[in-house]
N, C-alpha and C positions, 0 to 999 in steps of 0.2 A: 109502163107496159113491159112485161118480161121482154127480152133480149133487145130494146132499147136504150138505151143509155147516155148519161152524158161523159165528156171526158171525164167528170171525176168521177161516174161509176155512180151517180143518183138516178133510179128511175123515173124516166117524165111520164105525166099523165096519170098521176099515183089516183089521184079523184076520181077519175072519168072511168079507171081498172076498177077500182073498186064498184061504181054504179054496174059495170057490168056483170059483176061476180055477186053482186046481188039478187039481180033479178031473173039476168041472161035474155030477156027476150031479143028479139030478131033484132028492131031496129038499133040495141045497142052493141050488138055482135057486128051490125056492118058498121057503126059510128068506130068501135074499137080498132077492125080492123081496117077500116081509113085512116084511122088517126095512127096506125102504126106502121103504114105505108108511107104515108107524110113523113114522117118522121124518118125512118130510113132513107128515103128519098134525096130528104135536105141535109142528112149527115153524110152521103154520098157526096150529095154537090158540093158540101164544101171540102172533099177532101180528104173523108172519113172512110177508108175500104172497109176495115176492119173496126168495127164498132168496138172489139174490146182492147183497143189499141194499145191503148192507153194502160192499163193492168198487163200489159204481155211486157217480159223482162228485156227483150229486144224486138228490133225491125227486122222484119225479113224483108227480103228483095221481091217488087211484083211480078216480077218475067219470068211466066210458064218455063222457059226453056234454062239450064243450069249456065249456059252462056250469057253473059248480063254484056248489053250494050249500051255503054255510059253514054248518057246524054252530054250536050254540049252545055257548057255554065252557063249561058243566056236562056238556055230549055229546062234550069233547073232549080228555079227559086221555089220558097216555102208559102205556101197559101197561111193565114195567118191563124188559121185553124188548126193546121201542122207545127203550130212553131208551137203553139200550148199543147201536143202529145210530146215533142220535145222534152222541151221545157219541163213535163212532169216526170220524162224517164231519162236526165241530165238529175235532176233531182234525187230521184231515188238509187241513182249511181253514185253522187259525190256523196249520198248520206248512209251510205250502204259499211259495213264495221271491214270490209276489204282496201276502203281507199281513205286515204291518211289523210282526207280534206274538208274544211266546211263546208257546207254547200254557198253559204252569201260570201264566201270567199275567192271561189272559184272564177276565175276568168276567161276569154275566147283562148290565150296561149293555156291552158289546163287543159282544153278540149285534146288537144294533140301530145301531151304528153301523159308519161308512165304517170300515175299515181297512184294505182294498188301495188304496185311490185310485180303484176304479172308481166310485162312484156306487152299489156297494151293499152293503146290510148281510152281515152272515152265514149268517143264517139265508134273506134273500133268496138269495143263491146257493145253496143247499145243498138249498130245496125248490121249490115251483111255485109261483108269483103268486097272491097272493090265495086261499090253502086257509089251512087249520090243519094242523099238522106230523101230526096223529095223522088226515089225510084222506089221506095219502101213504102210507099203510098198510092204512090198511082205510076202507069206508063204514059200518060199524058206527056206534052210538052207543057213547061210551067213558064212563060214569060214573066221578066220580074215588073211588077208595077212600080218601086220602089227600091233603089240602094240606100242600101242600110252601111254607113263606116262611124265606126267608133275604133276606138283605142284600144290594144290587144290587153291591157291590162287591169279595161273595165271590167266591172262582175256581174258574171252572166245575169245574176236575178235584177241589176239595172237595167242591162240590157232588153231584157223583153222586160221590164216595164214598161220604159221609155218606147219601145216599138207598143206597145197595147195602148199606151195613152196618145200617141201617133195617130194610130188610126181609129179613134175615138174623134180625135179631132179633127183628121178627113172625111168621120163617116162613113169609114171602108166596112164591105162586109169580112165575114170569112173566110171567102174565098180571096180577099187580097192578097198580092204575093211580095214579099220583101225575098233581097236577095241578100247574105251576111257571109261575107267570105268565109269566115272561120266556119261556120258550118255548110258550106255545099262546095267542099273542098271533096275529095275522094280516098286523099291518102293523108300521111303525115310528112312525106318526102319534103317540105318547104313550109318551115315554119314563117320563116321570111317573107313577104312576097314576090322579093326579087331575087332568093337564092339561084331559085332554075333558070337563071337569066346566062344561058351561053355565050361567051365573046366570042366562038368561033363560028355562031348560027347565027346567019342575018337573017331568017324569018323569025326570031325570037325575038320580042320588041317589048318595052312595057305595053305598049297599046293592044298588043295580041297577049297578052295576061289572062286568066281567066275573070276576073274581077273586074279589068277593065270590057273586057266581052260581054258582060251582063250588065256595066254599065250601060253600056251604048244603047241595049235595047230596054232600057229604064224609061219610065212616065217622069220621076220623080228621085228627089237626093236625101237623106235625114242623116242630119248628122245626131249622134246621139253620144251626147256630155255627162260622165261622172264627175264628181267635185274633183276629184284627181287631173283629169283629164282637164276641166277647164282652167283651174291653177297652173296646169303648164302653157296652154295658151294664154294664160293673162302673162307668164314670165318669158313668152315669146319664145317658147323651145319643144311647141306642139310636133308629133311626131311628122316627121317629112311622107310619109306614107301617105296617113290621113290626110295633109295636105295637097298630094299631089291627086287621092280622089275628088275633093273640091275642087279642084284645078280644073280635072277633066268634067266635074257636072258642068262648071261654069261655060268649060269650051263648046259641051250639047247644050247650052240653053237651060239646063234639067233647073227645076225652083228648089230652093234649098226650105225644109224644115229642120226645128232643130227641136230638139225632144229630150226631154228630162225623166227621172221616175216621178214626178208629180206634177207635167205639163207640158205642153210642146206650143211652139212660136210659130210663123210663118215667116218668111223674109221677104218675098217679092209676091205671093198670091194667097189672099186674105183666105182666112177657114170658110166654111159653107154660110155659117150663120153670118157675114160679114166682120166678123172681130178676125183681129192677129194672132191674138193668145186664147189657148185655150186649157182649164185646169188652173194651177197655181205653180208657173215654175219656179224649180229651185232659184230662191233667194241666192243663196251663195254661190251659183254658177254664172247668175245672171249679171253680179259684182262683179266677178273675178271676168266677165266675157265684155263687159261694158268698156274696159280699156285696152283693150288687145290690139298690139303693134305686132303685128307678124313679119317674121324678114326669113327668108327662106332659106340662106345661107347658114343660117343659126340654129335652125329647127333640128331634132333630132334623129339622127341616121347611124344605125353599126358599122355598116359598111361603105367604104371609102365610092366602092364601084355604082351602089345603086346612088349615092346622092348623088355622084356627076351628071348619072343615069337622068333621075330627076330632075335636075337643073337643065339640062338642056332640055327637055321637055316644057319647062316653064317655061322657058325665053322663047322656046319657037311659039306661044302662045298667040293668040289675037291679041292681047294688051302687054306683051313681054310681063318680065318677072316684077319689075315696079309696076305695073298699072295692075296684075293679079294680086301683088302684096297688097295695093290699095282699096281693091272690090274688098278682100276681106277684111280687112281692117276699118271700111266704113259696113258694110254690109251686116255684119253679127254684132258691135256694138250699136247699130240704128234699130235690132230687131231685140234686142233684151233690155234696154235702159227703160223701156216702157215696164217692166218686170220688176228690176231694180228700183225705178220712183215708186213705185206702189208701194212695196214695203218699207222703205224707212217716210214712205207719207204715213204710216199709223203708227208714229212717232214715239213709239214705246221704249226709245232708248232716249238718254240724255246727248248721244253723238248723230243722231238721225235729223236735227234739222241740218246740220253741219254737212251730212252724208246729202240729203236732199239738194243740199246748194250747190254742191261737186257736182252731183248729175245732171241736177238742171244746167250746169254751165258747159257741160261734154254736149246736152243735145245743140244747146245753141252752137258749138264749133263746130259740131256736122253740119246744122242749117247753114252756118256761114261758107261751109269749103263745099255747100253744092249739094246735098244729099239730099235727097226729098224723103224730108221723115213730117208724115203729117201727122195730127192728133190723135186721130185713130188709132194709128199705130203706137201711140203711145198708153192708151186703153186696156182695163184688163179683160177676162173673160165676159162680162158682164156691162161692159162697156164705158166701164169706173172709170176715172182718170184720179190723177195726187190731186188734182185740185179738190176732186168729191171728198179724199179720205182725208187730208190733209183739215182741210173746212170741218170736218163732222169730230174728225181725233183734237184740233186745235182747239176748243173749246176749256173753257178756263187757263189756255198757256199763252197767254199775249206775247209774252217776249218775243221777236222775230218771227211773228207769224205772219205778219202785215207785210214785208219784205221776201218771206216765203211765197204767199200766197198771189201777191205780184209778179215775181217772176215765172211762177207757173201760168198767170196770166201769159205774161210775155212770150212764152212761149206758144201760143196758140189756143189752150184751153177755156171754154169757152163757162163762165161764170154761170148761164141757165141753161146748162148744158145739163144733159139729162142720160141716164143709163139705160141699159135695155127694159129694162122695166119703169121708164119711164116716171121715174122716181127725180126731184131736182134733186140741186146742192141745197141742204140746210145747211145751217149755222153761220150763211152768208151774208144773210140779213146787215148784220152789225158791219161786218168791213165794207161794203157795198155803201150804208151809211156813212 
């Protein structure tokens, strides 16, 4: 239908236009114009003012009046329909012959700095001076459903992956709202997020941050992991930043997911369909997250003032700084080793039963020191477990498969245990014998 559109500028309804420019009688002149009222209607609700948003070279600001009154950071998350008009015009900026950058290169620290050579950032060009991105859309308040903290030197097209496959896996509509510090920032004054931290203003607090402000009124936490990023938390020197917004979901209760570009986990509240995992997350994140010792003294900080900053913050905690070091340290390896036994269960390397035996022996040490990791959670999208893949791929490879496929017993998985399609274990017959 003429001036409907989707973000990417395809018209919907191309069939239903055409029947009407055929014939034109009445009742598909009102069908038409129903179905283009719907249609504006639901690009509205979710978030949509400007239909051609998306195609315009920047945001303007929505307030009638030349004075913009910045919402507060808890009033100003992204509906997740806004984060893909984003997303499309970050895009065609980093790809644009003015800015001397890739686009899959690009990071949340790029957003705030020079990279054309004009004098300004990215997000400075792409919206209006001195608003929040989600004021370039609507004057609504936007509470955030979800904090979004990733690592400043992930790359943006991870980034909303990993948030798209997020909320694939909660089932959010588009109107859901993630909140992503690097973008519902307003200036570029504090790349840091403790630079603006005054030692001479005791209302200045981390807790009164902006970040942590839109924590507080958060549903939900996603941590969202590059291979980069989880490699430093496997060597235990994950950013002190990142760490300390875990800290503070942990302190609200908030349930932590954790989100890949081709999957996201659950940690403490299963997805809608009853499973953990949803998608196929990254293999190699879910390796390098499956032994994570974190020690907070060690983790990475610039500055001298914000980690004391942070430490004291950890210790005044409900569980002090050792019993938080210990939540995370069982908590994200209990939620991804189900990720990591899947894959090297389809044993397509000559090191994968070797691999399989290491993991299966980390989940038994969490069962042992106390952690409630049940099978389930060890399951993948489909309600697979190593034991199903393991069984079906061991087939002609006797060596150490009988000792494998035992201790995957041992752990809990259950031999006529069946998938969501209700499909059993083959090729069990024989060991069962």
């Amino acid at each position: 239908v003429p001036g409907v559109f989707r973000t990417n500028g395809k018209a919907e309804y191309v069939f239903e236009h055409g029947l009407v420019r055929e014939e034109a009688p009445k009742k598909f002149f009102y069908l038409d114009e129903n179905i283009r009222r719907a249609c504006e209607n639901s690009l509205r609700a979710r978030g949509l003012v400007d239909l051609h948003m998306a195609d315009a070279p920047e945001l303007k600001c929505r307030y009638p009046s030349e004075e913009v009154v910045i919402l507060a950071p808890e009033d100003s998350a992204l509906t997740l329909a806004q984060l893909r008009i984003v997303r499309s015009l970050l895009q065609k900026h980093f790809s644009s012959e003015q800015v001397a950058m890739v686009w899959e290169e690009a990071t949340s620290r790029d957003l705030w700095s020079d990279c054309g050579g004009n004098g300004l950032n990215a997000l400075e060009v792409i919206k209006s001076d001195g608003c929040r991105l989600s004021q370039c859309f609507q004057t609504e308040v936007q509470k955030p459903d979800y904090f979004v903290t990733c690592s400043w030197d992930m790359p943006l097209t991870e980034m909303f992956e990993a948030i798209e496959w997020h909320a694939e896996a909660r089932s959010l509509s588009d109107r859901a709202t993630y909140y992503i510090d690097a973008l519902c920032r307003t200036s570029s004054k504090r790349l840091s997020p403790l630079e603006s931290l005054d030692p001479l203003r005791s209302d200045v607090t981390l807790v009164s941050g902006d970040a942590i402000r839109a924590m507080d009124q958060s549903s939900g936490f996603v941590l969202a992991f590059s291979r980069r990023t989880a490699t430093r938390w496997k060597d235990g020197k994950p950013s002190l930043w990142m760490l300390y917004e875990t800290f503070r979901a942990q302190e609200l209760n908030l349930g932590w997911d954790l989100a890949s570009t081709s999957g996201a986990l659950a940690t403490m509240r299963p997805f809608d369909n009853g499973c953990w995992a949803f998608g196929a997350f990254d293999t190699d994140i879910a390796q390098s997250l499956s032994t994570v010792a974190v020690e907070a003294d060690k983790c990475t900080c610039t500055r001298k003032a914000d980690r004391e900053s942070i430490l004291n913050q950890l210790a005044s905690g409900k569980l002090g700084i050792s019993g938080f070091e210990s939540r995370v340290n069982t908590t994200i390896p209990s939620s991804v080793l189900g990720a990591a036994l899947l894959h090297v269960s389809y044993l397509d390397l000559e090191s994968d039963k070797t691999a399989a035996h290491d993991l299966a022996q980390l989940v038994l040490e969490l069962k042992r020191s106390g952690v409630h990791l049940t099978t389930q959670r060890l399951q993948g999208a489909f309600g697979e477990s190593a034991l199903h893949v393991a069984a079906a791929a061991g087939r002609g490879k006797a060596d150490g498969m009988r000792s494998l496929l035992e201790l995957f017993i041992k752990l809990g998985m259950d031999v006529d245990g069946q998938d969501s399609e209700r499909r059993h274990t083959f090729a069990l017959g024989r060991f069962r014998g």
